[in-house]
VOMARPA-246817 format. One record per residue (C-alpha): residue number from 1; residue in one letter; chain; x, z, y. Coordinates in Angstrom, 2 decimals, decimal comma, padded with zeros to 5 digits. Last residue first. Example, Ala and Ser with C-alpha at 12.3 -4.5 7.8 and 13.67 -1.06 7.14 Angstrom:
<vexlos>
seq->2 type->S mol->A east->013,67 up->007,14 north->-001,06
seq->1 type->A mol->A east->012,30 up->007,80 north->-004,50
</vexlos>
This chain:
<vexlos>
seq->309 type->X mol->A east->-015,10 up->-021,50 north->022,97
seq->308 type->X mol->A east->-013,00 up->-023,03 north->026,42
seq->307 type->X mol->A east->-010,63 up->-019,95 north->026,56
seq->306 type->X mol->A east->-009,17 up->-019,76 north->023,09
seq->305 type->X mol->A east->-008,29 up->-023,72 north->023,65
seq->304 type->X mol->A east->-007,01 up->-022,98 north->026,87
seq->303 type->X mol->A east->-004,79 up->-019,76 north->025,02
seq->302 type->X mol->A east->-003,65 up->-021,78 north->021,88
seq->301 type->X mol->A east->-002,70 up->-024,74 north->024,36
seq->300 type->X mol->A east->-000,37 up->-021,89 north->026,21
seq->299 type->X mol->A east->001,10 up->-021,06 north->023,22
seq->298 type->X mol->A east->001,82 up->-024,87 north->021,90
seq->297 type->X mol->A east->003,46 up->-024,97 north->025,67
seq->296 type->X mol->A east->005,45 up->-021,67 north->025,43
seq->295 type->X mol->A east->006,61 up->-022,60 north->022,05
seq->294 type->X mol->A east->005,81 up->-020,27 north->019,12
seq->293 type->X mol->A east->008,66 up->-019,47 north->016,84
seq->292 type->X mol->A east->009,18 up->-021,36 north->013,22
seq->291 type->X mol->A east->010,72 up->-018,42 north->011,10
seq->290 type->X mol->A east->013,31 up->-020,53 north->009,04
seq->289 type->X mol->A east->016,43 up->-019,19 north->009,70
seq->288 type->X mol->A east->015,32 up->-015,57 north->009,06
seq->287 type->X mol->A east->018,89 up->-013,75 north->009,35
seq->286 type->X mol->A east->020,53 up->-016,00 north->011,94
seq->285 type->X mol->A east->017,27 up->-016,28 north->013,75
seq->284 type->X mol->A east->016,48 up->-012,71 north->013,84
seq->283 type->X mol->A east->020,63 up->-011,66 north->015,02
seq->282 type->X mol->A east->020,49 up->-014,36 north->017,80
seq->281 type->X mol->A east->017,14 up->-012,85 north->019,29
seq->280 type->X mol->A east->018,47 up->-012,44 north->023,12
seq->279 type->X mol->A east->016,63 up->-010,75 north->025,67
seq->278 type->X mol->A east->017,41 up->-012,62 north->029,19
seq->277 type->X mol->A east->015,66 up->-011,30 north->032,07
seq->276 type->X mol->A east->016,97 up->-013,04 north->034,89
seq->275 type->X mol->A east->016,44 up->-010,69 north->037,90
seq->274 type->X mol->A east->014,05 up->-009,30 north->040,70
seq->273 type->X mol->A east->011,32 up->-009,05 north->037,98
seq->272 type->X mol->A east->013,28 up->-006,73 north->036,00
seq->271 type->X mol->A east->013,10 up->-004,67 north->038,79
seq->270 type->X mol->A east->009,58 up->-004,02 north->039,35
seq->269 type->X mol->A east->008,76 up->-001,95 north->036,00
seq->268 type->X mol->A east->009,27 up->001,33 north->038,21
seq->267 type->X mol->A east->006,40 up->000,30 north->040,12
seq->266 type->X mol->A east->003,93 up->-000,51 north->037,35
seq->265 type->X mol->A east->002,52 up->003,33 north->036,85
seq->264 type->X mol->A east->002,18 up->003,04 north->041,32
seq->263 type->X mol->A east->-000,29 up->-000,32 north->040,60
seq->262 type->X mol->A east->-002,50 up->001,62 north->037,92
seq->261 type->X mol->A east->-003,41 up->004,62 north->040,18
seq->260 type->X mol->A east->-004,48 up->002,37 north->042,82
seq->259 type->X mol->A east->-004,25 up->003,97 north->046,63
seq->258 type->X mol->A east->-000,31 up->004,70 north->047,26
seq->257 type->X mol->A east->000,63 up->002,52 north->044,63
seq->256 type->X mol->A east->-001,20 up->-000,86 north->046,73
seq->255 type->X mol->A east->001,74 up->000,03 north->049,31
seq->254 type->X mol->A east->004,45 up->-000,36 north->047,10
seq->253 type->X mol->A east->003,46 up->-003,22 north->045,44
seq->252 type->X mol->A east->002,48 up->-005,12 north->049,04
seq->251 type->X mol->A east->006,31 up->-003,96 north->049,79
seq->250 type->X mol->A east->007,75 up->-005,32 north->046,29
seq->249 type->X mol->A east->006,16 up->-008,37 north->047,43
seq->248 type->X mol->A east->003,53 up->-010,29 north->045,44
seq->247 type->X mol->A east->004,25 up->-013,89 north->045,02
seq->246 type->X mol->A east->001,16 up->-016,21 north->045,42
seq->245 type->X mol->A east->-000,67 up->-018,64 north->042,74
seq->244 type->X mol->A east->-002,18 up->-022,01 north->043,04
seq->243 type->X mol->A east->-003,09 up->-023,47 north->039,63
seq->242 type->X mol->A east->-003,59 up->-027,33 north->039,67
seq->241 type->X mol->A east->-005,61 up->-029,05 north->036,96
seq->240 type->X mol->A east->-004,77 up->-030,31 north->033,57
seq->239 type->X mol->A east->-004,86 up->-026,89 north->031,78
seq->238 type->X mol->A east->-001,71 up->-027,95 north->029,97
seq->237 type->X mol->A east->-000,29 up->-029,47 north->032,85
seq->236 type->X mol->A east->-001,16 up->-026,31 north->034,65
seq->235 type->X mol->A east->-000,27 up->-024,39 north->032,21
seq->234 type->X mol->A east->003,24 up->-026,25 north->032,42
seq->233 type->X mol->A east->003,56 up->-025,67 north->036,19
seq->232 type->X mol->A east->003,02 up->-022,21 north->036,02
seq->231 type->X mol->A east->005,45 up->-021,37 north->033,64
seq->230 type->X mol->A east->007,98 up->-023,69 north->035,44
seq->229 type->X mol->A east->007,27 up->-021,18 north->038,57
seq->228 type->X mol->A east->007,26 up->-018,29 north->036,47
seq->227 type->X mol->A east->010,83 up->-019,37 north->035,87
seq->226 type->X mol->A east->011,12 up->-020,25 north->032,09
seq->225 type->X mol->A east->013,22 up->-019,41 north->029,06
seq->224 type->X mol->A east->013,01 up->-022,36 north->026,47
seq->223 type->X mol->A east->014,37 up->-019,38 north->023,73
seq->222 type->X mol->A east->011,03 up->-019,53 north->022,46
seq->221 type->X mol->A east->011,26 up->-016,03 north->021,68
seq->220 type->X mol->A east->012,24 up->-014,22 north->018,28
seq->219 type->X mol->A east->012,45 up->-010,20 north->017,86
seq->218 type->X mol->A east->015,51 up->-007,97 north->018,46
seq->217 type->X mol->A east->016,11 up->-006,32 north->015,38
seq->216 type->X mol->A east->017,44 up->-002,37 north->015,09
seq->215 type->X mol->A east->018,77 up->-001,37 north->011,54
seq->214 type->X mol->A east->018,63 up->001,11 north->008,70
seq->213 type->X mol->A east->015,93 up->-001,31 north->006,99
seq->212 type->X mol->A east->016,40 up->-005,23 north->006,94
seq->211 type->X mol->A east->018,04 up->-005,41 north->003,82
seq->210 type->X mol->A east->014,60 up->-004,38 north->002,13
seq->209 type->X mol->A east->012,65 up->-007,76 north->003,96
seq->208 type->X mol->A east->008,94 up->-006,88 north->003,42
seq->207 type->X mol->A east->009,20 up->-004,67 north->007,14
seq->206 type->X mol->A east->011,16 up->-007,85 north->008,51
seq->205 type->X mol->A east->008,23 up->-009,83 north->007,33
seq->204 type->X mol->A east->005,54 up->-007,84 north->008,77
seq->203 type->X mol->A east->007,61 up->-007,59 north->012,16
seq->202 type->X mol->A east->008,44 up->-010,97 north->012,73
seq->201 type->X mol->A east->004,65 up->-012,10 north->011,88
seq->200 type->X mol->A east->003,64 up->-009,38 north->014,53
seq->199 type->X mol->A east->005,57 up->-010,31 north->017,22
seq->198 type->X mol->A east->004,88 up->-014,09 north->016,72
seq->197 type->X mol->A east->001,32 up->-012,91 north->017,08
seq->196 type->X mol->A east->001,74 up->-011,53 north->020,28
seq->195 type->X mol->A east->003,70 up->-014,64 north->021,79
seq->194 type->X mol->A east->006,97 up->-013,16 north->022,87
seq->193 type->X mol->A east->008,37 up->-013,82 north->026,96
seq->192 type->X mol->A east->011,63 up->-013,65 north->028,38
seq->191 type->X mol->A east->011,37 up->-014,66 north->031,85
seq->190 type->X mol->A east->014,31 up->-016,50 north->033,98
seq->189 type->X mol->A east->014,36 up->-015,95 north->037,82
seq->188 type->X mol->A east->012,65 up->-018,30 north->040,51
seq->187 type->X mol->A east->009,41 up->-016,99 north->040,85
seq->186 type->X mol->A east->009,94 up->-013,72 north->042,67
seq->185 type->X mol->A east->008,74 up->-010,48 north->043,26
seq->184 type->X mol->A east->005,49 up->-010,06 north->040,77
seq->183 type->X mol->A east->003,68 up->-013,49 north->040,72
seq->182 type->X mol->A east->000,12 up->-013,75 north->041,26
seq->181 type->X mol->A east->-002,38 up->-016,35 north->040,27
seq->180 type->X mol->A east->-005,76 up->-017,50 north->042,28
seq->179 type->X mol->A east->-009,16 up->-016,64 north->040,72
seq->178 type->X mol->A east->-011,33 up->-018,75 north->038,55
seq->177 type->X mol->A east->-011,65 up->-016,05 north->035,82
seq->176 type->X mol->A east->-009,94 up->-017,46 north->032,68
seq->175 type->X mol->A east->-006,96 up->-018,40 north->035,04
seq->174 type->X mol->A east->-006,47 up->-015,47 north->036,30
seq->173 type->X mol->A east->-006,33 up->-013,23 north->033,11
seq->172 type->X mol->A east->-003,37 up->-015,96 north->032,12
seq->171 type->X mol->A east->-001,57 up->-015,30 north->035,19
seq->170 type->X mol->A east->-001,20 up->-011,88 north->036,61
seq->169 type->X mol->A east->-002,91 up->-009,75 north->033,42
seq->168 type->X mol->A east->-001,24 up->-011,84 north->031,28
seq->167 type->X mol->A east->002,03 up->-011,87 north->032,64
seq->166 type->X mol->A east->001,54 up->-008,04 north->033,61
seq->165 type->X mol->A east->000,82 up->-007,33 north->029,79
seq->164 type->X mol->A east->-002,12 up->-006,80 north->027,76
seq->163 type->X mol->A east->-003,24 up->-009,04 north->025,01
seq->162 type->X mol->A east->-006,99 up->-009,07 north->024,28
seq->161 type->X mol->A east->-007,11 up->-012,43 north->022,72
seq->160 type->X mol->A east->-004,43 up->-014,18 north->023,03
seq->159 type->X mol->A east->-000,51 up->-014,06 north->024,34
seq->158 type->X mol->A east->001,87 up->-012,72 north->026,49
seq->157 type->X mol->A east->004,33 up->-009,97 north->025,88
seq->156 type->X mol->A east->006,96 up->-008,70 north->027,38
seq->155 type->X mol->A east->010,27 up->-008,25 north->025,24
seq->154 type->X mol->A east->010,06 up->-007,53 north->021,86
seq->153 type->X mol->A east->011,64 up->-004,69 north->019,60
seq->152 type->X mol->A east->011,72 up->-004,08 north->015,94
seq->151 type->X mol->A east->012,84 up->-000,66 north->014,47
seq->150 type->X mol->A east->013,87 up->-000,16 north->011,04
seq->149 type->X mol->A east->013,49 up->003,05 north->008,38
seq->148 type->X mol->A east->014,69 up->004,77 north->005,71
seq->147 type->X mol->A east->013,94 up->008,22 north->006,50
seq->146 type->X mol->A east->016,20 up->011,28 north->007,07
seq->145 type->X mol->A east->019,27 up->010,21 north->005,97
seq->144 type->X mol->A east->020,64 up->011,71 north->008,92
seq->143 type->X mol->A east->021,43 up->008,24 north->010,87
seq->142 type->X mol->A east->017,69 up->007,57 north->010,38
seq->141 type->X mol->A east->016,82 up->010,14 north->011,40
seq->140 type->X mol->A east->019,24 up->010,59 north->014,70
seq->139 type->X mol->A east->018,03 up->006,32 north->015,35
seq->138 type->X mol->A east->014,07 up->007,69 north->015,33
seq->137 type->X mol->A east->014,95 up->010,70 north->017,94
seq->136 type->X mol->A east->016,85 up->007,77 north->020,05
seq->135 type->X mol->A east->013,88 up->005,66 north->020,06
seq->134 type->X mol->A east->012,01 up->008,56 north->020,56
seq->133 type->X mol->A east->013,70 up->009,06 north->023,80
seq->132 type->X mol->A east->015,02 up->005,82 north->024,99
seq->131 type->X mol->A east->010,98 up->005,47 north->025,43
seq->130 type->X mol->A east->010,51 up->008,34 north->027,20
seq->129 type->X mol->A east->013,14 up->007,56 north->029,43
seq->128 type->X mol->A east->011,79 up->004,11 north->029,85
seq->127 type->X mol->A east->008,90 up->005,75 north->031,36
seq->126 type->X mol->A east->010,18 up->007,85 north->033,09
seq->125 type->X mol->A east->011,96 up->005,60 north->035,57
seq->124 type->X mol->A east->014,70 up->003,00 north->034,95
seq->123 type->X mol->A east->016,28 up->003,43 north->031,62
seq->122 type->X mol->A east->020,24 up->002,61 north->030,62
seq->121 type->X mol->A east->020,04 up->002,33 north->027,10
seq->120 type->X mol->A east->022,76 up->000,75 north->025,78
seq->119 type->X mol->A east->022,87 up->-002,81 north->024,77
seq->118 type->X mol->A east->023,82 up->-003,48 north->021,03
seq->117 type->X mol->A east->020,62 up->-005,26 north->019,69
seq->116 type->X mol->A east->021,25 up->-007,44 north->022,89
seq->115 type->X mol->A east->020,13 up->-007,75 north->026,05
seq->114 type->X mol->A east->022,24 up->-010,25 north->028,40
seq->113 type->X mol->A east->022,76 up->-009,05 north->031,67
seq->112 type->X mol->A east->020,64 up->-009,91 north->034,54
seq->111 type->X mol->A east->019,38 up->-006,21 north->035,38
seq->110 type->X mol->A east->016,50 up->-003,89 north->034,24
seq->109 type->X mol->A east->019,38 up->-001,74 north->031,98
seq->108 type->X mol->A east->017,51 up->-001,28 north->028,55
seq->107 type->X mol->A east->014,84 up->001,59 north->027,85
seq->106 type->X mol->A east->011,48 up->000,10 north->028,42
seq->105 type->X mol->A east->012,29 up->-002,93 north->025,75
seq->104 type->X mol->A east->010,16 up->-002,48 north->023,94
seq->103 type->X mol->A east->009,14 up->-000,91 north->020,06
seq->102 type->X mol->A east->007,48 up->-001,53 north->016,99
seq->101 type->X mol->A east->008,97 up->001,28 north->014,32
seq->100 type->X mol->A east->008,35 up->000,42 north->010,89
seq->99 type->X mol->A east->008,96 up->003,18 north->008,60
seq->98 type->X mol->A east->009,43 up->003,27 north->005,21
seq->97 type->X mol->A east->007,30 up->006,15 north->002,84
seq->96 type->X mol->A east->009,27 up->008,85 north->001,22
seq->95 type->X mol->A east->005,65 up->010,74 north->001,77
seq->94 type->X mol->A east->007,87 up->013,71 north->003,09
seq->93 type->X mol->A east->010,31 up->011,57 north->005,10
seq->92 type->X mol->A east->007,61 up->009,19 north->005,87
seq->91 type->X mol->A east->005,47 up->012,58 north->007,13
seq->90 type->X mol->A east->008,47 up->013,81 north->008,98
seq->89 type->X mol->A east->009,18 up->010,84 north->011,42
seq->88 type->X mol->A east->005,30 up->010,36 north->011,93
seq->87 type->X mol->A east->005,10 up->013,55 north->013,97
seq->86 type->X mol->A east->008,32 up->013,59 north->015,31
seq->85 type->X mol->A east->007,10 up->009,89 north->016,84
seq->84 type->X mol->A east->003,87 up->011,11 north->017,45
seq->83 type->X mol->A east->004,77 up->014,75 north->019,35
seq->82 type->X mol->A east->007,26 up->012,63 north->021,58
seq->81 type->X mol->A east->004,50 up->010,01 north->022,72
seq->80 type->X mol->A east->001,99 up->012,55 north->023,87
seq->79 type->X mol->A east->003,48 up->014,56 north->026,93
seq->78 type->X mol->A east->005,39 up->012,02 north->028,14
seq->77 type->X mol->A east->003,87 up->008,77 north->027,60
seq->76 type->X mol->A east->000,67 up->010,57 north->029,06
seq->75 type->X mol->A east->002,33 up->012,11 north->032,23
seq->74 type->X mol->A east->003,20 up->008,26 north->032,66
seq->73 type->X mol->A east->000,35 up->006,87 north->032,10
seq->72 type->X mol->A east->000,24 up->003,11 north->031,30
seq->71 type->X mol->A east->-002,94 up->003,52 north->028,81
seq->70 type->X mol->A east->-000,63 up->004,05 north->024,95
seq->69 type->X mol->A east->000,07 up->002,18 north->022,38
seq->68 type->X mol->A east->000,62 up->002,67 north->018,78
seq->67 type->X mol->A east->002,25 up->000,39 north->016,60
seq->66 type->X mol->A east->004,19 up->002,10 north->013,79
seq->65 type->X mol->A east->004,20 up->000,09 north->010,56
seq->64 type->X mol->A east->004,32 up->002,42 north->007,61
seq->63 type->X mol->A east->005,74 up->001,13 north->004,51
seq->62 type->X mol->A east->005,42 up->002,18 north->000,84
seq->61 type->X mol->A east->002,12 up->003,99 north->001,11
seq->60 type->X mol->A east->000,97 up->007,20 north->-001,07
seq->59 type->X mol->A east->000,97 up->009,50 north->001,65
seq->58 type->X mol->A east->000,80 up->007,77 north->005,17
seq->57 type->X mol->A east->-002,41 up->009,33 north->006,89
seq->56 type->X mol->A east->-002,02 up->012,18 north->004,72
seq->55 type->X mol->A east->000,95 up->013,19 north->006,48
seq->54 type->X mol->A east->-000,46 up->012,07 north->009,96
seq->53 type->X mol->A east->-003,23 up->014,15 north->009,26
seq->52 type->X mol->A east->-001,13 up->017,39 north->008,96
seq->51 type->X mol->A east->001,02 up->016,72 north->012,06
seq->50 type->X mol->A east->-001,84 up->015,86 north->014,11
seq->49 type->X mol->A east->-000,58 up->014,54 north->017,81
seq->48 type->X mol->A east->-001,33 up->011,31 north->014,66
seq->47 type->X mol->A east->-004,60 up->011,66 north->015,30
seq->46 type->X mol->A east->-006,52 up->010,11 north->011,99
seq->45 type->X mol->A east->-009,27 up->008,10 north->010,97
seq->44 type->X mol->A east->-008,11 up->005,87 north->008,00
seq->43 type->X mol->A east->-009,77 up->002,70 north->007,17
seq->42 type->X mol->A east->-009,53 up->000,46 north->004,23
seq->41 type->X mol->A east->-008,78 up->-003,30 north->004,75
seq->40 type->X mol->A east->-009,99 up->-005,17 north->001,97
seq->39 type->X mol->A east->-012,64 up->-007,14 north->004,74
seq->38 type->X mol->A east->-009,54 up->-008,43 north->006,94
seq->37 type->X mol->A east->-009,54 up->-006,39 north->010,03
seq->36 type->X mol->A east->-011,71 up->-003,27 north->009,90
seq->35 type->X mol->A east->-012,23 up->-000,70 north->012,47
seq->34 type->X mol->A east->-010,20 up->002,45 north->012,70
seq->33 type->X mol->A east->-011,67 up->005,00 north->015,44
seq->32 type->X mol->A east->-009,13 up->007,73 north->015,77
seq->31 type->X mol->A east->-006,13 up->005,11 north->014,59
seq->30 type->X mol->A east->-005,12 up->004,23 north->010,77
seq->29 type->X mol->A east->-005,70 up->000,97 north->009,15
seq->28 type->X mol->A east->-004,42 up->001,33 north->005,38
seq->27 type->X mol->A east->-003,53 up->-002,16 north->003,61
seq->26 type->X mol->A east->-003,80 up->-003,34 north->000,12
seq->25 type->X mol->A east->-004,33 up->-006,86 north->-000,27
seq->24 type->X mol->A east->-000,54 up->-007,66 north->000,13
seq->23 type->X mol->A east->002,05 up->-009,80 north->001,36
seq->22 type->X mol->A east->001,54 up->-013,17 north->002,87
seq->21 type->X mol->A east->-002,48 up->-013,48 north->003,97
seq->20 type->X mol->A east->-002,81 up->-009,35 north->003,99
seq->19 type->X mol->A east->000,38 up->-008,43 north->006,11
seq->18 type->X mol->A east->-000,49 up->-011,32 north->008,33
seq->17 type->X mol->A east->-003,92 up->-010,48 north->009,28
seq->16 type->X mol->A east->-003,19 up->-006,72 north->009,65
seq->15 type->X mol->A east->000,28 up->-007,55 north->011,76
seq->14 type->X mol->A east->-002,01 up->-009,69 north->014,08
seq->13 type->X mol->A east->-004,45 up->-006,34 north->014,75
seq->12 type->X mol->A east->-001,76 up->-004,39 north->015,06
seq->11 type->X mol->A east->-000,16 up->-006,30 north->017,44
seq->10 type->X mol->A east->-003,38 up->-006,80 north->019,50
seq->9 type->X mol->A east->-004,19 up->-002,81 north->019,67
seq->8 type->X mol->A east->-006,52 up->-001,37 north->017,53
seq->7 type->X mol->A east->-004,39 up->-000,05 north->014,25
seq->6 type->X mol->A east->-002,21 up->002,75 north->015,76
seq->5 type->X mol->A east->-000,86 up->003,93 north->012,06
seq->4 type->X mol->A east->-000,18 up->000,75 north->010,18
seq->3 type->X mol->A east->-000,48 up->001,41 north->006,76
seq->2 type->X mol->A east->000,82 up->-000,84 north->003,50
seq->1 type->X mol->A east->000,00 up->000,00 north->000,00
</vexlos>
């Protein structure tokens, strides 16, 4: 059996489908209010700030896939994120259950340098503190022996369906609705970008793959990086009409945080929109030669198509 604990969100919801057409029938769906996927799913209500119901959430499975996500609160990441990760650390290492750990890339240096499976963490703001943290408390386990485990990390996300992310919100949210398209900072630097369900095929078969454990895999991009601007342009010739968007400054951000809750929890994401942002997935394409990744066009048709049922 296979579990993913935090089974709502769009990755999970991918990794289900996947899991099930190329792996197994047998698949646990565990989150407070667990609804089925694929009809042989079986569901699992469980808090994992439980310690107790986090064990039984994963006893008897062979891998865990950890996908939870949380509303962009910062007191939240903080106070809740911790307690799941130590929480879910110990039940694997009871259960002797794998662990899957889908993670971002919150903690890395928001700069122009290359990110690689090897960058250090170098976190700007809280939140990427919190995530350095349980990375870092997952990386002491599995350097102890404690679990056998692997953690796979993507850049931001855009993609179908309910996929949340600042592209999406900024650009592809836009177009469904009409309204004009806004760019945070700049739209001349380089965006690293995953489709969602690329994500989640990477991560199924990397959890399937046993000489993947013990390890830290950057997942695969089109490697095409675009400029927001060239993003623009090809949804537009995808969309065949014109898109008009604006660039937002960091001042307009900074003022918006002092009366929208949501706009100040996005401020300390700003800088990696003043830079290239160039996440590298040599290691994944060297190991899994054959994974065919999403292009941003063949993406972006998936998304008009989505949009005109």
């Amino acid at each position: 059996m296979q579990t993913i604990l935090g089974a709502n969100g769009q990755i999970a919801e991918e990794l289900a489908r996947v899991l099930r057409r190329d792996f197994t029938q047998d698949i646990r769906l565990v989150s407070r209010q667990p609804k089925k996927i694929n009809d042989t799913d079986s569901l699992f209500p469980a808090n994992l700030l439980d310690a107790a119901a986090t064990l039984q959430a994963v006893r008897g499975s062979e891998v865990a896939y950890l996908t939870v996500g949380l509303p962009m609160n910062t007191a939240l990441w903080e106070a809740q994120f911790p307690v799941m990760m130590r929480n879910v650390i110990a039940a694997c290492s009871e259960a002797q259950t794998k662990l899957v750990f889908f993670d971002n890339t919150y903690m890395y240096p928001q700069n122009g340098n290359l990110q690689t499976e090897e960058t250090v963490f170098a976190p700007v703001g809280r939140k990427g503190r919190v995530r350095q943290h349980i990375a870092e408390m997952l990386l002491a386990a599995m350097q102890a022996g404690q679990i056998e485990a692997v953690i796979c990390r993507a850049p931001e996300f855009y993609g179908p369906a309910k996929t949340q992310s600042i592209s999406n919100t900024f650009v592809f949210d836009a177009i469904r609705a009409g309204e004009k398209l806004k760019v945070p900072l700049r739209d001349d630097t380089l965006r690293s970008l995953i489709w969602t369900p690329d994500a989640s095929r990477a991560t199924a078969l990397i959890g399937n793959t046993p000489d993947a454990y013990g390890q830290t895999w950057h997942l695969p991009i089109d490697e095409a990086r675009l400029t927001y601007q060239q993003f623009i342009g090809l949804a537009e010739d995808v969309f065949g009409r014109s898109l008009s968007y604006r660039v937002i400054s960091k001042f307009v951000f900074r003022v918006g945080a002092l009366f929208i809750s949501r706009v100040k929890e996005l401020l300390e994401l700003l800088p990696r929109y003043e830079s290239n942002n160039l996440f590298d997935c040599t290691k994944f394409k060297r190991r899994f030669p054959t994974f065919d990744s999403t292009s941003f066009r063949k993406g972006i048709e998936i998304m008009r198509d989505e949009k005109s049922r």
